[in-house]
C-alpha positions as CSV (number, residue, x, y, z in Angstrom):
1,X,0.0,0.0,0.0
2,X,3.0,2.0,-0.2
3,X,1.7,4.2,-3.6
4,X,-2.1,4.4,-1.5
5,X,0.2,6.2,1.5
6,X,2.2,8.5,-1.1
7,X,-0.6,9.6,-2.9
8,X,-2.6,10.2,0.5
9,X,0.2,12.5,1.2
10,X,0.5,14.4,-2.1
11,X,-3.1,15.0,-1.4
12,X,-3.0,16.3,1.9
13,X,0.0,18.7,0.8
14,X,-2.6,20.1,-1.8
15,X,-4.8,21.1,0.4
16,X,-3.3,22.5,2.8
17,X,-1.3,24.5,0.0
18,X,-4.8,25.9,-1.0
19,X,-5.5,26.6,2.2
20,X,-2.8,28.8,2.7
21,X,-3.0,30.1,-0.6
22,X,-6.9,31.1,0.0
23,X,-5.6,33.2,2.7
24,X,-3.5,35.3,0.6
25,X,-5.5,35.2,-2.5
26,X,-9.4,36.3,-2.8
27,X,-9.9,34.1,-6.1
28,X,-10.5,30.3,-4.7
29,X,-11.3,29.6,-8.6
30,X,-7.7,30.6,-9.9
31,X,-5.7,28.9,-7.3
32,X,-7.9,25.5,-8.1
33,X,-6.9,26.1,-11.4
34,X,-3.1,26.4,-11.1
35,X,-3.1,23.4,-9.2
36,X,-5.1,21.8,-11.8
37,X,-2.7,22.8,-14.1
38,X,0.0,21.5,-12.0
39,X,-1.6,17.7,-11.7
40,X,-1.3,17.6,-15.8
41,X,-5.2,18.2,-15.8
């Protein structure tokens, strides 16, 4: 289960990167977006 516990990570280190984003940035919609954008989406 060791790529279930990496990816459970990666995901948890997303959100709270949009979290902290969200504080500094009004548009919730742009920062989804970048991180879209990031994931190859």
């Amino acid at each position: 289960m060791q790529h279930s516990k990496s990816l459970f990570k990666l995901l948890a280190f997303l959100v709270f990167t949009c979290i902290g984003n969200a504080m500094n940035a009004q548009n919730l919609d742009d920062i989804v977006a970048k991180h879209v954008k990031a994931m190859g989406g």
